[in-house]
C-alpha positions in Angstrom: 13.1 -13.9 -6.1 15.9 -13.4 -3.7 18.4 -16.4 -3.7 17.5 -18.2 -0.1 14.2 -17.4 -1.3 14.4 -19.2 -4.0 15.9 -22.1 -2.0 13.9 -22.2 0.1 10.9 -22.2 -2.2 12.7 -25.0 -3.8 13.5 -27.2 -0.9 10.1 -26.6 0.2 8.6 -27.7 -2.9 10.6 -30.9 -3.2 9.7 -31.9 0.2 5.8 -31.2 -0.4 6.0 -33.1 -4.1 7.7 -36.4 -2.2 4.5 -36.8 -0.1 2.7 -36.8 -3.4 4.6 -39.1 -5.4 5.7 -41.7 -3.3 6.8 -42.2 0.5 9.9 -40.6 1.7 12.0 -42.6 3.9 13.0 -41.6 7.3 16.6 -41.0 6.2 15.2 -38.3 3.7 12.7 -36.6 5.9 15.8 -36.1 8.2 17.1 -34.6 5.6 14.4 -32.6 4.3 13.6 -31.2 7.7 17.2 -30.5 8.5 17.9 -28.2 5.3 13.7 -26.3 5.5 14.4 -25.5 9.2 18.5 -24.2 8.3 17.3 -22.2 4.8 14.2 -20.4 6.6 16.2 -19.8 9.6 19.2 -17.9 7.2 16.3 -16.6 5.1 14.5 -14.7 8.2 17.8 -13.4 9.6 19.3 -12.3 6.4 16.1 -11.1 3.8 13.3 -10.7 6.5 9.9 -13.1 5.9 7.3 -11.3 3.7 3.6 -11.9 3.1 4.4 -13.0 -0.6 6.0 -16.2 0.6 3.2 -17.0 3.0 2.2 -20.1 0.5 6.4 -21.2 0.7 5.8 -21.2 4.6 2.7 -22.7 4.6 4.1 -25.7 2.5 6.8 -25.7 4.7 4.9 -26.3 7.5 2.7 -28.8 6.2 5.8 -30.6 5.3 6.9 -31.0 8.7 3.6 -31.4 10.4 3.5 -34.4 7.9 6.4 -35.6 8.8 6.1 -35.4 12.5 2.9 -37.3 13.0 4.3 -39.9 10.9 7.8 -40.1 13.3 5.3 -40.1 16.1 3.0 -42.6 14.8 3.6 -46.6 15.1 1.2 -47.6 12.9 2.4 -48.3 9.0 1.0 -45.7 6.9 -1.2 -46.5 3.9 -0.1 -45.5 0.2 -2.9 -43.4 -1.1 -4.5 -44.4 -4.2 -3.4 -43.7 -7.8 -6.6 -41.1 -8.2 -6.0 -39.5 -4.8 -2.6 -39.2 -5.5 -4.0 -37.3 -8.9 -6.1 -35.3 -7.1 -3.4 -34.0 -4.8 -0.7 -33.6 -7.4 -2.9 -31.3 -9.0 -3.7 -29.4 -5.9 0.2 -29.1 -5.2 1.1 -28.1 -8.3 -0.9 -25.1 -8.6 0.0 -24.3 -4.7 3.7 -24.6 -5.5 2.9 -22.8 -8.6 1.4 -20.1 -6.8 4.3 -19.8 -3.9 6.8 -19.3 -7.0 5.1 -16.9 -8.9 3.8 -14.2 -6.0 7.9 -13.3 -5.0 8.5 -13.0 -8.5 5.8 -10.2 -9.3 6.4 -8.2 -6.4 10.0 -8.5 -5.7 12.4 -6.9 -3.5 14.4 -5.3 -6.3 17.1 -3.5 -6.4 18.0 0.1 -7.9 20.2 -0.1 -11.0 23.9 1.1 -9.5 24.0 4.2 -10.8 26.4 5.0 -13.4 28.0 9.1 -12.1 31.2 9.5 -10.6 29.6 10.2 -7.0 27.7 8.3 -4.2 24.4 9.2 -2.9 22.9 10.7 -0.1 19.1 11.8 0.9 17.7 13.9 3.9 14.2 15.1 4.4 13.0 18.6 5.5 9.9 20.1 6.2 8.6 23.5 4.9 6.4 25.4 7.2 4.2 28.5 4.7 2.2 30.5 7.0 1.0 32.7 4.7 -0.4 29.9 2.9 -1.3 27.5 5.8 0.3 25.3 4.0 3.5 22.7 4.6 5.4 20.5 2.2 8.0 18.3 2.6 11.1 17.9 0.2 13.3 15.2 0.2 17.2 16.1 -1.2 19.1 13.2 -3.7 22.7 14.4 -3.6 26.6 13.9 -4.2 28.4 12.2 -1.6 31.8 10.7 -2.2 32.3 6.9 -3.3 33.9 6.0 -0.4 31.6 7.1 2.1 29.8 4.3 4.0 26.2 3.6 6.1 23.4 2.2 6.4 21.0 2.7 2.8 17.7 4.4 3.2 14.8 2.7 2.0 12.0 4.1 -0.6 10.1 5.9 2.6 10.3 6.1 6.5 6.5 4.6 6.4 6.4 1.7 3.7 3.2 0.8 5.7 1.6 4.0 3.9 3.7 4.4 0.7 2.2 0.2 0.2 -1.5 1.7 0.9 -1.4 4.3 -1.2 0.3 2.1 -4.4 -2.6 -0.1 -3.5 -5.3 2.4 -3.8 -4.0 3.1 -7.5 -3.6 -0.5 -8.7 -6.7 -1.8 -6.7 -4.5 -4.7 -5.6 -4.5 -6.0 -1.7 -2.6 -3.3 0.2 -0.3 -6.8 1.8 1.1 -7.5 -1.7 3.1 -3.9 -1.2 4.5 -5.5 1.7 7.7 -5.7 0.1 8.6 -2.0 -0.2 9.7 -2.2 3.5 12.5 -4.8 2.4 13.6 -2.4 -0.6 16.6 -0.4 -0.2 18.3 2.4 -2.5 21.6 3.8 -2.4 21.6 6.4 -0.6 23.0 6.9 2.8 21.5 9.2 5.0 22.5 12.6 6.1 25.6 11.6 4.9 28.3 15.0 3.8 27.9 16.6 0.2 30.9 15.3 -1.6 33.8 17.6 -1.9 34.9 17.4 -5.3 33.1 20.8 -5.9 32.4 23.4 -4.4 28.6 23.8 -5.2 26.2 21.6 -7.3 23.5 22.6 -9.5 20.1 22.1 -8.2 17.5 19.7 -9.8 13.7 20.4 -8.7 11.5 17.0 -9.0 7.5 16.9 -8.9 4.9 14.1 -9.2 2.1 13.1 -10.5 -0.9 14.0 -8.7 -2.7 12.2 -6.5 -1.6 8.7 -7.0 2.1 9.6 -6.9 4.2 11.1 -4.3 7.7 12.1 -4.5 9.0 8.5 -3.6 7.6 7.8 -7.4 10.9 8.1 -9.3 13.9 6.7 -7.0 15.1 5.7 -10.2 15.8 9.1 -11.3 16.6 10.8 -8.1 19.7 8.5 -7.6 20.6 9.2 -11.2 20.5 12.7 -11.3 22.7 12.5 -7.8 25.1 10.1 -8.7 26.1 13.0 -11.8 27.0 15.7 -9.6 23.2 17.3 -9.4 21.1 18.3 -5.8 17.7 17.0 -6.2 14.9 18.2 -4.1 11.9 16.1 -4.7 8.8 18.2 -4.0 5.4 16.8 -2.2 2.8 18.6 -3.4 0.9 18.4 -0.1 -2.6 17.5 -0.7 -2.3 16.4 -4.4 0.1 13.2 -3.6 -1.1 9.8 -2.8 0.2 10.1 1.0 2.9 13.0 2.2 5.0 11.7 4.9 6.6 14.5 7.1 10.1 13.4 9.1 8.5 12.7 11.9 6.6 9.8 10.9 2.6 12.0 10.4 1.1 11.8 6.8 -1.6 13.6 5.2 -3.5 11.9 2.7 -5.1 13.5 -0.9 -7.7 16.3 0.1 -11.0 15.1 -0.2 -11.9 18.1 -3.1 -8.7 17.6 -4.9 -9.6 15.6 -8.3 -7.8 14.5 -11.3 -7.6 17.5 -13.9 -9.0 16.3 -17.5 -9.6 19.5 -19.3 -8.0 23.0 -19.5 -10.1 24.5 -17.6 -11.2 26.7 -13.7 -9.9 23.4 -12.0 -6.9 22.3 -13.4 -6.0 26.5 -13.9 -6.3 26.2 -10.1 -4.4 23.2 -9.4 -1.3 24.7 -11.5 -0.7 27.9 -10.0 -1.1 26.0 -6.6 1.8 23.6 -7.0 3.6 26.7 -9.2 3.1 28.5 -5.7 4.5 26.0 -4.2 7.5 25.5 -6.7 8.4 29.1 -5.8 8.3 28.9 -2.1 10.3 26.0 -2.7 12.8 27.7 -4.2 12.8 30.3 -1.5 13.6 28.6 1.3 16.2 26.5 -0.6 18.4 29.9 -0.7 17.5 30.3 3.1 18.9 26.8 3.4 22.0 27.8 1.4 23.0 30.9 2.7 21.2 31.3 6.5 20.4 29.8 9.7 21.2 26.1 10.8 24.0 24.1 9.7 22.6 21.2 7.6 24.0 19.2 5.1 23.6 21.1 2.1 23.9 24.5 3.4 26.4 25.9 1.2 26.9 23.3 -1.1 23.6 24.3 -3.9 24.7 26.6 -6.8 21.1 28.4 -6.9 21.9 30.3 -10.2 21.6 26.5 -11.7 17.9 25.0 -11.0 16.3 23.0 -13.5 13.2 21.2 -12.9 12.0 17.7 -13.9 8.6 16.5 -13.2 6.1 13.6 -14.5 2.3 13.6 -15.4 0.4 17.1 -14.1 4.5 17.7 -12.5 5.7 18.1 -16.1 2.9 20.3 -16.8 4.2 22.7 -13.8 7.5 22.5 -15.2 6.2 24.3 -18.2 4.4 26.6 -16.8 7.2 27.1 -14.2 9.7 27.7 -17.0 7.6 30.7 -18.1 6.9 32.1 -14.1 9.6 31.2 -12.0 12.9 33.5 -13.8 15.1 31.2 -11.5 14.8 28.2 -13.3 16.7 27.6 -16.2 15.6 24.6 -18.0 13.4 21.7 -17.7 12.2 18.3 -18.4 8.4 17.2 -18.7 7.4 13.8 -19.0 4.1 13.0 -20.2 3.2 16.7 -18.8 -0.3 17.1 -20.3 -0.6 20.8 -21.5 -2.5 22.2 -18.4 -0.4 25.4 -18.7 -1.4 28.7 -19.9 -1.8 29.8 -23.0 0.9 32.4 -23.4 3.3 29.5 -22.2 2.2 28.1 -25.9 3.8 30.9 -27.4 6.0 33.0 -25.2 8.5 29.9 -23.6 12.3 31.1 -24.1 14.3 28.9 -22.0 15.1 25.1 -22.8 12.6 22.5 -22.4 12.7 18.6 -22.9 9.4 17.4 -23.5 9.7 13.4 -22.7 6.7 11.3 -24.5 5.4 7.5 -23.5 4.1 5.8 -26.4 0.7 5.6 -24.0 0.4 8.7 -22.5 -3.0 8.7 -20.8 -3.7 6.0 -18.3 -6.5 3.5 -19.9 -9.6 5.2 -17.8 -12.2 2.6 -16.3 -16.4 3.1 -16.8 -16.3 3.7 -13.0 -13.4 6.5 -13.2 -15.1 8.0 -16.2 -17.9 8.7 -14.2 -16.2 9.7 -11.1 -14.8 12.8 -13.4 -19.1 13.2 -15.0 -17.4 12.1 -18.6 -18.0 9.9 -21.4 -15.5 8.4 -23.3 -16.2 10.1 -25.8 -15.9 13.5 -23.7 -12.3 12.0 -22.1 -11.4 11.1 -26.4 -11.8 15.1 -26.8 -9.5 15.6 -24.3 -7.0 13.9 -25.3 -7.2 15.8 -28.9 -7.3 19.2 -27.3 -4.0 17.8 -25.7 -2.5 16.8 -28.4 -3.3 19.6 -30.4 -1.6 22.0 -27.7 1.4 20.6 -27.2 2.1 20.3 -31.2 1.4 24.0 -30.6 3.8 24.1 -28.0 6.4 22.4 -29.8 6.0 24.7 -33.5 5.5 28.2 -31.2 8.4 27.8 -28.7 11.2 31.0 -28.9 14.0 28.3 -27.1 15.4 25.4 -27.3 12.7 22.7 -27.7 13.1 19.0 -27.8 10.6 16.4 -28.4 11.6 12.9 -27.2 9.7 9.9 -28.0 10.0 6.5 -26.4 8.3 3.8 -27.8 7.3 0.6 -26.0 6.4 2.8 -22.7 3.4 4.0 -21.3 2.3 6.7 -18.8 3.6 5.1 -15.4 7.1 4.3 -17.2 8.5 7.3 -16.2 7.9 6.1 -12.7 9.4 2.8 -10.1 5.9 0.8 -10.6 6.7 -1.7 -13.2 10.6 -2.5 -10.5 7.8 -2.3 -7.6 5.2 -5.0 -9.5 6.9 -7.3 -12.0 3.9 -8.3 -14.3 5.3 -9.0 -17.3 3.9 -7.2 -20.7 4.9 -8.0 -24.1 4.4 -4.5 -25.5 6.4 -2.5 -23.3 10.6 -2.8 -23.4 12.0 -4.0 -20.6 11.7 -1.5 -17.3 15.8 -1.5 -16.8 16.3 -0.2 -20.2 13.4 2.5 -20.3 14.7 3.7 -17.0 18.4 3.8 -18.7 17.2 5.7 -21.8 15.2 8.4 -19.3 18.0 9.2 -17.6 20.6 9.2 -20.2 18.4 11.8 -21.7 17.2 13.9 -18.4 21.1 13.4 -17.5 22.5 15.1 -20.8 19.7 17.9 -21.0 20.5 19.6 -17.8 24.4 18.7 -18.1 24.3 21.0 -21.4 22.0 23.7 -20.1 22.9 23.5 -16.3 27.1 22.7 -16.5 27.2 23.8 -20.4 28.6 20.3 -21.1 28.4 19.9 -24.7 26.2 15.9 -25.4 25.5 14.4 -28.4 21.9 13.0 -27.5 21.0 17.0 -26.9 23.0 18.5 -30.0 19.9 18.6 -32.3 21.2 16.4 -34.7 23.2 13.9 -33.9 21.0 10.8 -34.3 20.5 8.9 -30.5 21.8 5.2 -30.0 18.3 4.2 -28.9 16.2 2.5 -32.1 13.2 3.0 -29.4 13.9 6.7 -29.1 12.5 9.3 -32.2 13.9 13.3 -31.3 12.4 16.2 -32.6 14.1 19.3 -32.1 13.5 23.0 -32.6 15.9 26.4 -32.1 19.0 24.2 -30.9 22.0 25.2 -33.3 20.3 29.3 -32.9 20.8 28.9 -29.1 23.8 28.0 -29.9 24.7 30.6 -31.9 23.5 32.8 -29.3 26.3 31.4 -27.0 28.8 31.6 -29.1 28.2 35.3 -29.7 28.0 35.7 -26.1 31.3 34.7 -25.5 
């Protein structure tokens, strides 16, 4: 809860709880109505009202339409009874109850200050494909210097969708998302690429599919930035909960598209469409760089250094990706179910960080189980074959291969939701601290593979300073070898 929030919750409640338990004075309704009216007036011009404190206002208000008719009235007012009184206590103290706890699970947060040497700055673009009658939009996270100064951006341009579509995947009331409109991050807007070099390597970011868009992991984005990297954070147009173009239009998930299960026609399909995309991606970023309109980051992205991060089906692409696309060098996949092909299993050369929750898979309702035609016991075979494949993965791999395990996360760790909704659960670590040890360990992968900046949470032996973190690792010290030789 913000602080005049919480004032003003607190005044309000004081007020209320004095009608209860005995009859205010004159002097102290003054006094009451004087400070409600002054902390909701600074409350409204500095935070903005929201629809989570609609109870807060509402007590407000009953508070001074209580005390109004009883300046206006003549007439000595009666003391109610000792069981009304009960009765209405009660009533309060779930209401006031109820006012404090609703800020406090959806609250206007704020991003951890990232911890690089640079500032942050974000721009949108949108991709036109004809050949593929098909546009995307990326949004750029990227070095600006510390000094620079505006106005932050918020999570989205349209917080009215962005709150619809979290809705849709909660099955919460789309006004309890009203509070991502309030929410700002640190970047500033088309502001310049910092200076200090000349180009920055270049992060790719993709999301989950259809619940997710690329506003999913602002977390990460500013990270990644705010230590020297260009990330372009894909929508996979079609696949993502809503994809909001610059000029305010979005396009919702396609009615055929479907959450892939098995390794199979569908999901085959699915990969090589948001591959595709990857890859036009890619091309038109070196159109950015080296052609036509001045923008901010013409010039400025070192294109012989992309690697590519992405969560859920996103880290599956990265996989797959890492085999297709020759212009990526390495990647991260978190929780990336292994969707990809089966020569990926055993033909992947280049460096890949495969991040694991302690809850991979998303606890699947009756009702979504039949949605996808599949028992539980059918979804439980699934989740073997998955298993089973990426252990394959892991033990078949030619490159460097890490295995990083989290416990006390799930599935939807690797994303904003639990800053977003603050429900509190006693078997996952605190969100602040999973978010740290993501991007301490995204941050050091592609600093050694991108920069070749030696870290000792990537050296393949070294053990982490996270008890919550296990590390596998497989064909580290022979890449390095490999380098060495090289030189």
């Amino acid at each position: 809860m913000r602080t005049v929030e919480l004032l003003l919750w607190l005044v309000s409640s004081t007020w209320a709880a004095t009608w209860i338990l005995w009859r205010p004075s004159r002097r102290i309704d003054v006094g009451f109505t004087s400070a409600t009216l002054l902390i909701a007036a600074v409350h409204l011009l500095t935070e903005g009202a929201r629809f989570h404190l609609l109870p807060t206002y509402l007590m407000m208000v009953g508070s001074l339409v209580v005390t109004g008719r009883r300046a206006l009235s003549r007439r000595e007012q009666l003391q109610p009874g000792r069981l009304a009184r009960v009765a209405a206590g009660t009533a309060l103290a779930s209401w006031i109850g109820v006012a404090g706890v609703l800020p406090v699970f959806f609250p206007v947060f704020a991003y951890e200050t990232p911890t690089g040497p640079y500032g942050i700055g974000t721009a949108e673009y949108e991709l036109k494909n004809d050949e593929r009658n098909r546009d995307l939009v990326i949004q750029a996270w990227y070095p600006i210097a510390r000094d620079v100064h505006g106005r932050p951006a918020g999570i989205t341009s349209r917080p009215d969708l962005l709150a619809a579509a979290y809705a849709s995947f909660t099955g919460l009331p789309t006004p309890l998302f009203d509070h991502l409109r309030l929410v700002k991050t640190h970047a500033i807007p088309n502001a310049p690429v910092a200076r200090a070099r000349a180009r920055f390597p270049v992060v790719l970011f993709s999301h989950g599919p259809l619940s997710a868009n690329r506003s999913q992991s602002v977390f990460q984005m500013e990270a990644l930035a705010s230590h020297g990297f260009i990330v372009i954070a894909i929508d996979h147009t079609g696949y993502a909960s809503t994809t909001i173009f610059p000029d305010g239009h979005a396009v919702p998930p396609d009615a055929n598209a479907a959450w892939p299960v098995f390794v199979d026609a569908k999901s085959t399909a699915m990969l090589q469409t948001w591959t595709s995309d990857v890859r036009f991606v890619i091309d038109r970023l070196e159109a950015l760089n080296e052609a036509g309109p001045s923008g901010v980051l013409t010039g400025r992205m070192d294109l012989s250094r992309i690697g590519y991060v992405g969560a859920s089906f996103g880290g599956s692409v990265v996989v797959q990706a890492l085999l297709d696309e020759p212009r990526i060098k390495a990647g991260v996949a978190q929780d990336g179910k292994p969707y990809f092909s089966d020569r990926t299993l055993t033909e992947l050369r280049r460096p890949l960080m495969y991040m694991q929750s302690a809850a991979p898979y998303i606890a699947s309702t009756d009702a979504q189980l039949a949605r996808w035609g599949l028992t539980a016991a059918q979804f439980k075979i699934a989740e073997q074959d998955h298993y089973a494949r990426q252990m394959r993965l892991f033990s078949s791999a030619n490159g460097p291969i890490y295995n990083v395990f989290i416990r006390r996360t799930n599935h939807v760790t690797f994303s904003d939701l639990y800053l977003i909704i603050g429900f509190p659960d006693p078997e996952l670590m605190n969100i602040r601290r999973a978010h740290r040890i993501i991007n301490d360990y995204t941050v050091a992968f592609f600093e050694r593979y991108l920069n070749g900046e030696p870290n000792l949470l990537v050296d393949g032996h070294t053990p982490g300073p996270y008890q919550e973190v296990t590390v596998a690792s497989r064909n580290v010290a022979k890449a390095d070898q490999l380098a060495e030789n090289g030189r």
